[in-house]
Biopython code that builds the backbone (N, CA, C, O; Angstrom):
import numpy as np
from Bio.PDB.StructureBuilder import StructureBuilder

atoms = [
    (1, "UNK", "N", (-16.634, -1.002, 13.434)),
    (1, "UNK", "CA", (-15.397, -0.642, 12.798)),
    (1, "UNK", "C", (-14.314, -1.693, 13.044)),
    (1, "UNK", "O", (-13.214, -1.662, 12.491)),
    (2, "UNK", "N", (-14.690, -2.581, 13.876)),
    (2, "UNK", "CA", (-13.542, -3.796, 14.443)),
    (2, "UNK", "C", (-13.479, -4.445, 13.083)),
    (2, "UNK", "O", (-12.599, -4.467, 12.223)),
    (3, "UNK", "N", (-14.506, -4.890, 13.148)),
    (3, "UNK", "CA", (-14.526, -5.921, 11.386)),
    (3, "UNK", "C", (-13.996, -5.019, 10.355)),
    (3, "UNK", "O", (-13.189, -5.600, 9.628)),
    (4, "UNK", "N", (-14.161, -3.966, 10.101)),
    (4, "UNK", "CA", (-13.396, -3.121, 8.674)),
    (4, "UNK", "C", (-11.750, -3.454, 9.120)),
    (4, "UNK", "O", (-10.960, -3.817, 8.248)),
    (5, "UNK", "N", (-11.231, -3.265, 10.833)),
    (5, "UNK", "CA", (-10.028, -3.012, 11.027)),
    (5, "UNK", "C", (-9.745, -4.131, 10.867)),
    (5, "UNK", "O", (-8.685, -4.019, 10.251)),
    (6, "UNK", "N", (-9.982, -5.470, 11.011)),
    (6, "UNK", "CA", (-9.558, -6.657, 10.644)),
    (6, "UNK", "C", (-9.393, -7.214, 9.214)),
    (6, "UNK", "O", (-8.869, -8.287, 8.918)),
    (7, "UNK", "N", (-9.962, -6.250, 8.331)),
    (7, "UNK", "CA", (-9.715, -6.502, 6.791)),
    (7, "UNK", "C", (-8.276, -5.906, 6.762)),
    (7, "UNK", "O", (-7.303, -6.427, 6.217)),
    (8, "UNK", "N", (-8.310, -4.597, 7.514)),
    (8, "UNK", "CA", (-7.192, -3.462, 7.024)),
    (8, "UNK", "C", (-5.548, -4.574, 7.518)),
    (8, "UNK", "O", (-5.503, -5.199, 8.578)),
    (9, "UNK", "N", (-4.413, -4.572, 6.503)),
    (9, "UNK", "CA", (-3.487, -5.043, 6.715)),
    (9, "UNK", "C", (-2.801, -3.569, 8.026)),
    (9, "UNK", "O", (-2.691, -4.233, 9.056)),
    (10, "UNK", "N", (-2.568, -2.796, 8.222)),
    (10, "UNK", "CA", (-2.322, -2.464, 9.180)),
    (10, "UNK", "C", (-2.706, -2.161, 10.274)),
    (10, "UNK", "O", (-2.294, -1.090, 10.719)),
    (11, "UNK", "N", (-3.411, -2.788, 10.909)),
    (11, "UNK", "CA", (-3.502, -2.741, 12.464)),
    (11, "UNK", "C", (-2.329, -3.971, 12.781)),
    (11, "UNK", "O", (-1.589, -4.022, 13.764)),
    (12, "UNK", "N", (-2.381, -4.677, 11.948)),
    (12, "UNK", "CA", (-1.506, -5.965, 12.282)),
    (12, "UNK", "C", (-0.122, -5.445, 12.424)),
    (12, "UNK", "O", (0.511, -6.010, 13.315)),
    (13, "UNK", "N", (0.577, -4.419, 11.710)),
    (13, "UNK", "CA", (1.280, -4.095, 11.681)),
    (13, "UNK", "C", (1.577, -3.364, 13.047)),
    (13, "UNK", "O", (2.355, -3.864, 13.860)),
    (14, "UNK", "N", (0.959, -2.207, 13.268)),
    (14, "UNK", "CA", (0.664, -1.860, 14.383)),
    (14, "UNK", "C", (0.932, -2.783, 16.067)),
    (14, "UNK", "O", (1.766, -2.837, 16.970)),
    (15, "UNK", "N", (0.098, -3.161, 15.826)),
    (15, "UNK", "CA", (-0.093, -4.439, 17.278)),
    (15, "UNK", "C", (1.273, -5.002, 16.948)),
    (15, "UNK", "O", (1.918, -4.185, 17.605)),
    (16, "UNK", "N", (2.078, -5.694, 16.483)),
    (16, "UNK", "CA", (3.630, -6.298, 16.045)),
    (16, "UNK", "C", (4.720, -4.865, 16.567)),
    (16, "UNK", "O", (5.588, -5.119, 17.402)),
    (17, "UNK", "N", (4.623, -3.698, 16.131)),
    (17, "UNK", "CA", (5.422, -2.639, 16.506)),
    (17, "UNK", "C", (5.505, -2.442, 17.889)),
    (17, "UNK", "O", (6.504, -2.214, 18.571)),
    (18, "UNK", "N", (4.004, -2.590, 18.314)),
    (18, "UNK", "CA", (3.293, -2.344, 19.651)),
    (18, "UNK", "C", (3.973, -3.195, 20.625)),
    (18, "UNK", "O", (4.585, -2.855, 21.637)),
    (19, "UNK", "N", (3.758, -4.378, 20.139)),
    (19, "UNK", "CA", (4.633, -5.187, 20.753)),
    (19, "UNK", "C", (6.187, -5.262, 20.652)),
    (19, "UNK", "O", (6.801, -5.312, 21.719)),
    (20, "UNK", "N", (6.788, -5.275, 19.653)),
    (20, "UNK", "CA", (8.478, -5.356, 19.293)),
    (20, "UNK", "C", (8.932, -4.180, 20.400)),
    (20, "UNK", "O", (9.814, -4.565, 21.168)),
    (21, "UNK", "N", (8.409, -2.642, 20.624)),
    (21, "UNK", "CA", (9.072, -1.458, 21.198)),
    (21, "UNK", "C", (9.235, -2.143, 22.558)),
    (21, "UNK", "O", (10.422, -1.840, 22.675)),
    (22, "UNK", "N", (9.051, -2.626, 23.346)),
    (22, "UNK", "CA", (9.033, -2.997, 24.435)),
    (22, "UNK", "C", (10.205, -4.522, 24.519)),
    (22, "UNK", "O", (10.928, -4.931, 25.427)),
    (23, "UNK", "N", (10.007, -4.896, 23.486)),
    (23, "UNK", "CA", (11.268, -6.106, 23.609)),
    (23, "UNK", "C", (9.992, -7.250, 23.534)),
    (23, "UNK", "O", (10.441, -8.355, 23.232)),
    (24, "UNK", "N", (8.441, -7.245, 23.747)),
    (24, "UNK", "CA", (7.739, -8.459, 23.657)),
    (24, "UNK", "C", (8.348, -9.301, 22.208)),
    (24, "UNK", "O", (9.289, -9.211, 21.419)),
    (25, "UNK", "N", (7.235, -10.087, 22.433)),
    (25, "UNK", "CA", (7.545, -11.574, 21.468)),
    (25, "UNK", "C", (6.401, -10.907, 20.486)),
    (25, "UNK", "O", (5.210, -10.717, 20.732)),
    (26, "UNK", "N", (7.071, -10.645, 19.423)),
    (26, "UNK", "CA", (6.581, -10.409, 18.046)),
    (26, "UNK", "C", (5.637, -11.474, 17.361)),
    (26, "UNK", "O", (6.087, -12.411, 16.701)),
    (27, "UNK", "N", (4.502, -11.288, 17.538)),
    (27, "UNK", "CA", (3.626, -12.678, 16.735)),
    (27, "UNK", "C", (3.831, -12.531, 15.560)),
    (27, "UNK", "O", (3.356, -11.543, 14.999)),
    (28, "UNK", "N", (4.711, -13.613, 14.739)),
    (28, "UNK", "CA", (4.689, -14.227, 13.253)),
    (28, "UNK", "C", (3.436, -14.104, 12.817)),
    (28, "UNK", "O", (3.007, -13.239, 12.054)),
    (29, "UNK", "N", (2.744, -15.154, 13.410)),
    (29, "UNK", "CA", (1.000, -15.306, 12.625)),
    (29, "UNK", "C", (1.142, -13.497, 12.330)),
    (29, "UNK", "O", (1.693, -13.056, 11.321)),
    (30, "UNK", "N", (0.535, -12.608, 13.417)),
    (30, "UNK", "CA", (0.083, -11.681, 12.516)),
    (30, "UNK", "C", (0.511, -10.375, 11.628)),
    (30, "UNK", "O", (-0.041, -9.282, 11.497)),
    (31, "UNK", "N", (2.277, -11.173, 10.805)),
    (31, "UNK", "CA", (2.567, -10.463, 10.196)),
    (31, "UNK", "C", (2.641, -11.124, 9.094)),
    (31, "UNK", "O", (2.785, -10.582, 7.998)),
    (32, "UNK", "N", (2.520, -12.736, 9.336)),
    (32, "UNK", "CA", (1.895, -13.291, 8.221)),
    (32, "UNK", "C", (0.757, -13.138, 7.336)),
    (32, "UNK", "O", (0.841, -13.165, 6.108)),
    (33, "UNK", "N", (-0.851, -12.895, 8.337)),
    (33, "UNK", "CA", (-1.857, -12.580, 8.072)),
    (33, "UNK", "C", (-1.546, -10.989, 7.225)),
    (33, "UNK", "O", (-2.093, -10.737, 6.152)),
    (34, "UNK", "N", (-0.405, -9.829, 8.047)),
    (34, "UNK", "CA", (-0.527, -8.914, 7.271)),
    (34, "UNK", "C", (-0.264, -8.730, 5.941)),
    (34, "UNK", "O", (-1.005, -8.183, 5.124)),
    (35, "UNK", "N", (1.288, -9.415, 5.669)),
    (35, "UNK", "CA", (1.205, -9.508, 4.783)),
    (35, "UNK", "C", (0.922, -10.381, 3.375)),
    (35, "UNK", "O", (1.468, -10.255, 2.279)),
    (36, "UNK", "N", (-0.482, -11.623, 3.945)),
    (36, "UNK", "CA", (-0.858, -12.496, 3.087)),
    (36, "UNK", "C", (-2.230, -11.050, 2.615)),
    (36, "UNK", "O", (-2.409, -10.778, 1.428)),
    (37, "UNK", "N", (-2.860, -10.467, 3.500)),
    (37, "UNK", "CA", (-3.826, -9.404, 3.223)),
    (37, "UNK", "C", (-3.148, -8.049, 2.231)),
    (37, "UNK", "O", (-3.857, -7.466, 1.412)),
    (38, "UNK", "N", (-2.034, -7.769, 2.406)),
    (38, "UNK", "CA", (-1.832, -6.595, 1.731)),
    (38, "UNK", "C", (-0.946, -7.622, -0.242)),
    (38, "UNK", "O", (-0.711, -7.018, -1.289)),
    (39, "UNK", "N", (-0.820, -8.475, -0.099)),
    (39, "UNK", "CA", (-0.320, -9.371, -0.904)),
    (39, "UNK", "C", (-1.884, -9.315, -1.944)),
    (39, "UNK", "O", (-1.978, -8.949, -3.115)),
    (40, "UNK", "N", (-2.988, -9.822, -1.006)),
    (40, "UNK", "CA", (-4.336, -10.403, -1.806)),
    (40, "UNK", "C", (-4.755, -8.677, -2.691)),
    (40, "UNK", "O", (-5.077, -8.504, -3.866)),
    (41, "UNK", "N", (-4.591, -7.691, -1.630)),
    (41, "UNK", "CA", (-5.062, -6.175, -2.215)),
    (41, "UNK", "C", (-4.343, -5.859, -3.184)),
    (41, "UNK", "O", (-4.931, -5.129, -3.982)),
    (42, "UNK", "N", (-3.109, -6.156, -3.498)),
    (42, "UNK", "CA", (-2.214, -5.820, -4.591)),
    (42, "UNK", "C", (-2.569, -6.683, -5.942)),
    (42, "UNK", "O", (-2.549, -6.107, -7.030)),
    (43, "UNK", "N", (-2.880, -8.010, -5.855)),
    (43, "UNK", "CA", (-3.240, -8.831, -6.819)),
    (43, "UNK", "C", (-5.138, -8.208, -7.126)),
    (43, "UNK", "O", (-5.732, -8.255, -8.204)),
    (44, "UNK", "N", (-5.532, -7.825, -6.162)),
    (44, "UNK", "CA", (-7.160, -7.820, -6.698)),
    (44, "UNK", "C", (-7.246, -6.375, -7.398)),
    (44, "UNK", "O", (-8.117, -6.186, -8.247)),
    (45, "UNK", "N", (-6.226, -5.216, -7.001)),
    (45, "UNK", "CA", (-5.868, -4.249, -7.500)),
    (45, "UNK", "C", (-5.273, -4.080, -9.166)),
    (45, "UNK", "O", (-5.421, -3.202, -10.016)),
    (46, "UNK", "N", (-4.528, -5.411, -9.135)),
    (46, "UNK", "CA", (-3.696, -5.485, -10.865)),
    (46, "UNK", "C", (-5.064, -5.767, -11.545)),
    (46, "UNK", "O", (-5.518, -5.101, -12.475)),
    (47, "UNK", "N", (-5.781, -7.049, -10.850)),
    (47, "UNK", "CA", (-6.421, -7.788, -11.447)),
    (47, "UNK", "C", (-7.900, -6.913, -12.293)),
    (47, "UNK", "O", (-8.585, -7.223, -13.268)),
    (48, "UNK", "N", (-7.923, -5.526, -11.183)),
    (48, "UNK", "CA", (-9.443, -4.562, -11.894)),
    (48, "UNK", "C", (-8.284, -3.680, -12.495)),
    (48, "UNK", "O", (-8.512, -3.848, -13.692)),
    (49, "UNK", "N", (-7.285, -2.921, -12.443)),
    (49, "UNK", "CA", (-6.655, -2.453, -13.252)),
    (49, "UNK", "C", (-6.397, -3.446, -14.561)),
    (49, "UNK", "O", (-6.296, -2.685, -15.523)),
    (50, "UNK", "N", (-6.264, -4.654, -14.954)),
    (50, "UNK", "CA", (-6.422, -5.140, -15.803)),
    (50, "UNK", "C", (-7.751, -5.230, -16.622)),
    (50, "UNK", "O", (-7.749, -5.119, -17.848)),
    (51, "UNK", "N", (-8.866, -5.434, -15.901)),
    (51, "UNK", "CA", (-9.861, -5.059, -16.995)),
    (51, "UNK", "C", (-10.640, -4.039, -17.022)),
    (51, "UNK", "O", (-11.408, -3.896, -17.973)),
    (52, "UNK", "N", (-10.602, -3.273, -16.149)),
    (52, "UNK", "CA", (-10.329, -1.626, -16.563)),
    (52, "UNK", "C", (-9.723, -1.276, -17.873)),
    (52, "UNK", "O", (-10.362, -0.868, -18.842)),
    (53, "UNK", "N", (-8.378, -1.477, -17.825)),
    (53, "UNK", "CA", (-7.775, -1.112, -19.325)),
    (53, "UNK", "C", (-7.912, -1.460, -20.359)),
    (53, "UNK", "O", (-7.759, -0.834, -21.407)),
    (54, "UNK", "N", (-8.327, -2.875, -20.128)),
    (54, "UNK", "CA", (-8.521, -3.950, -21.170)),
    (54, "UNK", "C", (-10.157, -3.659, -22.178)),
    (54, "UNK", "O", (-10.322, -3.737, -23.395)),
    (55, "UNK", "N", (-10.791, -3.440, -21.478)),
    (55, "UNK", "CA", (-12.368, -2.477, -21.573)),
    (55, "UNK", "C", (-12.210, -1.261, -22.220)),
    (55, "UNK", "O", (-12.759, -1.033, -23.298)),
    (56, "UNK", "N", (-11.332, -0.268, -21.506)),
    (56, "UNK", "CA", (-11.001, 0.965, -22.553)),
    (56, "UNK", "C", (-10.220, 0.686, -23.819)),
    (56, "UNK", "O", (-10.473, 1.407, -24.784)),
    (57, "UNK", "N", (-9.220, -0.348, -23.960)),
    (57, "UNK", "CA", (-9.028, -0.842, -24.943)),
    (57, "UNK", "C", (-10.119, -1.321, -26.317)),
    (57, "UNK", "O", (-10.219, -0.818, -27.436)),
    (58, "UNK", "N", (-10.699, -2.251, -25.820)),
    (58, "UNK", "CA", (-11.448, -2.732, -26.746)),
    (58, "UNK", "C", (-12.297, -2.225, -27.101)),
    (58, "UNK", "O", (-12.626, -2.349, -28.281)),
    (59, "UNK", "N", (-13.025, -1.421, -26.211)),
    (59, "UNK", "CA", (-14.301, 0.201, -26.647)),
    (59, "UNK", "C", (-14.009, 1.278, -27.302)),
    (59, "UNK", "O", (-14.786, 2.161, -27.667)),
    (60, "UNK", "N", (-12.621, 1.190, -27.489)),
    (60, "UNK", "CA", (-12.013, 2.447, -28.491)),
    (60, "UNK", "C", (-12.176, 3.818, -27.102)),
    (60, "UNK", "O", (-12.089, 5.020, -27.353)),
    (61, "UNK", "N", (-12.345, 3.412, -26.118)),
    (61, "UNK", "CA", (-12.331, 4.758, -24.948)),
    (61, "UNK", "C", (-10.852, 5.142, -24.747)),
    (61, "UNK", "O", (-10.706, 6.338, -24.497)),
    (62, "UNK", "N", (-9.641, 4.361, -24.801)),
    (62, "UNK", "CA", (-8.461, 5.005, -25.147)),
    (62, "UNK", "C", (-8.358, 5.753, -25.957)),
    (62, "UNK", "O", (-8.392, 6.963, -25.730)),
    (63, "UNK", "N", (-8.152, 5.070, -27.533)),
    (63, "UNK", "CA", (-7.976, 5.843, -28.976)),
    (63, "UNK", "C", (-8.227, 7.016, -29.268)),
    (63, "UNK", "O", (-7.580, 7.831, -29.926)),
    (64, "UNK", "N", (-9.820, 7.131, -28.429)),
    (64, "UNK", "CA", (-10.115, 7.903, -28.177)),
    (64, "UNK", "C", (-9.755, 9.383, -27.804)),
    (64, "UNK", "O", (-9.522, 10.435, -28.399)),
    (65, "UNK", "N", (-9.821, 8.965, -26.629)),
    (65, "UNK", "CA", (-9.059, 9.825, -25.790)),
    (65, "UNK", "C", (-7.750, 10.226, -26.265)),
    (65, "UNK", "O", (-7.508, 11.284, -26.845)),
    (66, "UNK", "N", (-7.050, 9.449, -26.025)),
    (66, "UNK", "CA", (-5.934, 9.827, -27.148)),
    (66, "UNK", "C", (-5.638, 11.167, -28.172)),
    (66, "UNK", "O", (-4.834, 12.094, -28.278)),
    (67, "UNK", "N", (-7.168, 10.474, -29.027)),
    (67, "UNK", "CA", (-6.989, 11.489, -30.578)),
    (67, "UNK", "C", (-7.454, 12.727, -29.957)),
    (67, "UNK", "O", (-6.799, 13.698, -30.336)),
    (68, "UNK", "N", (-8.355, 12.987, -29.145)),
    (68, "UNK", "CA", (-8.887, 14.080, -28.552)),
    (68, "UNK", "C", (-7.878, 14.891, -27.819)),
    (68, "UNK", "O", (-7.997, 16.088, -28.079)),
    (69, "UNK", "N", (-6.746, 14.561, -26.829)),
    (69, "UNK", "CA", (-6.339, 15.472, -27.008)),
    (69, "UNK", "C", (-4.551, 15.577, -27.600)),
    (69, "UNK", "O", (-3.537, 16.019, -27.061)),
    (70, "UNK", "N", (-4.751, 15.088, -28.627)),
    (70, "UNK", "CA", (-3.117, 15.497, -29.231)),
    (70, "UNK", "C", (-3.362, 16.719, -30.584)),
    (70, "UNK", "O", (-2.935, 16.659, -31.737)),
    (71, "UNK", "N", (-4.058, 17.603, -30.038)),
    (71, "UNK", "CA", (-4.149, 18.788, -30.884)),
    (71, "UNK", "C", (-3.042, 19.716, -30.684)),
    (71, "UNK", "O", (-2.988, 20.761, -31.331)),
]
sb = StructureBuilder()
sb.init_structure("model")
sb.init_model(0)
sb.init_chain("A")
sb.init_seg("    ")
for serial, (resi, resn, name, xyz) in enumerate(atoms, 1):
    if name == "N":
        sb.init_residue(resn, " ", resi, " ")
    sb.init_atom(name, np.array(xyz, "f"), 0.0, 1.0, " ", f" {name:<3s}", serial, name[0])
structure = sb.get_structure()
């Protein structure tokens, strides 16, 4: 589960809080890393929401849908 938590942008967050409550020295790097990781999930997120839609578009699975239910 270490390796899944090292994908996840918040543990980084975490460990930075963890540290700041006490007055420690806040590591930059890993709020950089957090938020270069939650940055990449937001773009790979538009990027399948883009052809997701783009697919129901062109298959007529919107129009579809659509005409079905505006009764």
């Amino acid at each position: 589960m270490q390796y899944v938590g090292h994908l996840l942008p918040a543990p980084y967050v975490f460990e930075g809080m963890r540290a700041a409550i006490p007055g420690q020295h806040v590591a930059v790097v890993q709020l950089a890393w957090d938020g270069g990781l939650a940055l990449l999930y937001i773009l790979l997120a538009a990027w399948t929401f883009t052809r997701v839609h783009r697919h129901a578009v062109d298959s007529g699975l919107l129009a579809r849908y659509s005409a079905e239910t505006a009764n």
